[in-house]
C-alpha positions in Angstrom: 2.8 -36.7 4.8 -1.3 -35.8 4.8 0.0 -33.3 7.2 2.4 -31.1 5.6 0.7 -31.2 2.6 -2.4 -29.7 4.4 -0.1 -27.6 6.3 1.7 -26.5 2.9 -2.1 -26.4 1.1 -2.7 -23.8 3.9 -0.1 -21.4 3.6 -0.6 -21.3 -0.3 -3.8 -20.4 0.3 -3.1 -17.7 3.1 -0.5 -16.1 0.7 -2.4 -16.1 -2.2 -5.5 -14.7 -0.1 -3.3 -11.7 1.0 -1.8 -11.2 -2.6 -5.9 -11.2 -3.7 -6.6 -8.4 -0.9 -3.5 -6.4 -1.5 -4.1 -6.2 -5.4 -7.8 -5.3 -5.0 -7.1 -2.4 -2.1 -4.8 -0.8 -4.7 -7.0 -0.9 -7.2 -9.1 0.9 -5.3 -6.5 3.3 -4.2 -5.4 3.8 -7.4 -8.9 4.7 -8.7 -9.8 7.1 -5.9 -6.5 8.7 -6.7 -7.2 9.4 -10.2 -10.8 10.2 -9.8 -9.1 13.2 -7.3 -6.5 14.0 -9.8 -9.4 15.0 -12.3 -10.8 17.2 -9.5 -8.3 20.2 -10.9 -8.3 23.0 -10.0 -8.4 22.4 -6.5 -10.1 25.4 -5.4 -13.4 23.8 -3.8 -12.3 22.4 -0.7 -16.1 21.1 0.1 -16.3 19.5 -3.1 -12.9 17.7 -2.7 -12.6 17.2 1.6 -15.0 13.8 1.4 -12.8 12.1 -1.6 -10.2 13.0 0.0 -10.8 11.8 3.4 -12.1 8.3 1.9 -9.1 8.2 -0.1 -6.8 8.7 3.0 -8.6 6.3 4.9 -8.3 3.2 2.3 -4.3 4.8 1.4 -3.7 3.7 5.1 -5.3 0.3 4.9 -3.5 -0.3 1.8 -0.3 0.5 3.2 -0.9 -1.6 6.6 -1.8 -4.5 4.5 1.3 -4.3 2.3 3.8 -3.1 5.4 2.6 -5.5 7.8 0.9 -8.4 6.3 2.1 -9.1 3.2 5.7 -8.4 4.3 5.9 -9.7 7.4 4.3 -12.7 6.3 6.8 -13.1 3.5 9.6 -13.0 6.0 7.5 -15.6 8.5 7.2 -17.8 5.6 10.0 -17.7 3.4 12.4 -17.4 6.8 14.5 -20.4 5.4 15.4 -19.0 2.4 18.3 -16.3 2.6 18.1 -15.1 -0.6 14.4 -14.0 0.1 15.6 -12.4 3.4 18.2 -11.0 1.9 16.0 -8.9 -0.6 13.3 -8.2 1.9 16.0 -6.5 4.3 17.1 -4.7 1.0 14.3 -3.1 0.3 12.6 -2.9 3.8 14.2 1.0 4.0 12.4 2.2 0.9 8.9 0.0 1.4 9.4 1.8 5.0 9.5 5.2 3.4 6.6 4.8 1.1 4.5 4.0 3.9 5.8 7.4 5.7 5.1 9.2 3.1 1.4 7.7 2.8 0.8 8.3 6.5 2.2 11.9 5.9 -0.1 12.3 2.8 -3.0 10.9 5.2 -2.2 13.1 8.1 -2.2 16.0 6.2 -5.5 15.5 4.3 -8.2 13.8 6.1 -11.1 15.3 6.5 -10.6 15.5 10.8 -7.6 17.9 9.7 -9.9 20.9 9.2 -7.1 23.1 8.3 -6.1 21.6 5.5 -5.5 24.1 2.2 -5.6 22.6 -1.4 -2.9 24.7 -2.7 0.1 21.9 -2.0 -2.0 19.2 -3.1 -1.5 18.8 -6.7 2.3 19.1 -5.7 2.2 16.2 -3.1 -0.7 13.9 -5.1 2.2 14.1 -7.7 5.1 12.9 -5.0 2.6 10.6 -3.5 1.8 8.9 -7.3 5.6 8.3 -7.6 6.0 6.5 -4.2 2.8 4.4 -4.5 4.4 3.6 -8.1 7.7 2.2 -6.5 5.8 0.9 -3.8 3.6 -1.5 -6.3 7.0 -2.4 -8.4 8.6 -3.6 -4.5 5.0 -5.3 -3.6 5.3 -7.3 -7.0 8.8 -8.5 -6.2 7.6 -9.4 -2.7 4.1 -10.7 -3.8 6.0 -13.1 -6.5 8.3 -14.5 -3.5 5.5 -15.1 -1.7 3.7 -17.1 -4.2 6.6 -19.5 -5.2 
């Protein structure tokens, strides 16, 4: 009994340490993408290029912690339960896309792409903002299952 209790004490702890981690690099994302959204007009490249590439950098490591640890540790966890399954197959196509569309955003603005021009930016910052905004509403669903 000492044992899945411990075993059980574990897990809650895991899943609440990944919730912790997830809500903190998306506050930070969030931040870094407001403090760019001030930047307008985006004219300066030099000014905006080392935001920028920070901000790409943590928008992937938010997204890998989301897509692949918090997610797949929902399913490992909660593998029992179909109505959890269920949900996480449901929404695994649009969490999938948001994660594209990060990796997109990433690709096309980090500061190794030297090419890069600012005058899409404000356009795809603004398509970005709406799929990290339905990506937080699915990681709250998923984050909640975790938890209980």
């Amino acid at each position: 009994m000492t044992e899945l209790f411990s075993a059980h004490t574990d897990t809650c702890s895991n899943s609440l340490h990944l919730v912790t981690s997830l809500q903190e690099e998306r506050s930070a994302v969030w931040s870094l993408y407001c403090q760019i959204a001030e930047m307008k007009p985006y004219s300066s490249e030099n000014r905006i290029r080392p935001v920028l590439s920070k901000f790409s950098q943590l928008l992937i490591d938010y997204v890998s912690l989301g897509h692949f640890s918090i997610y797949e540790h929902l399913l490992a966890e909660k593998q029992d339960q179909s109505s959890v399954l269920s949900f996480a197959e449901q929404i695994y196509p649009a969490f999938s896309n948001t994660t594209a569309s990060a990796v997109s955003f990433s690709d096309t603005y980090d500061d190794g792409n030297r090419k890069f021009k600012t005058d899409k930016l404000a356009q795809d910052l603004s398509v970005l903002g709406e799929q990290l905004a339905e990506r937080m509403e699915l990681e709250d669903r998923l984050c909640s299952m975790l938890l209980h």
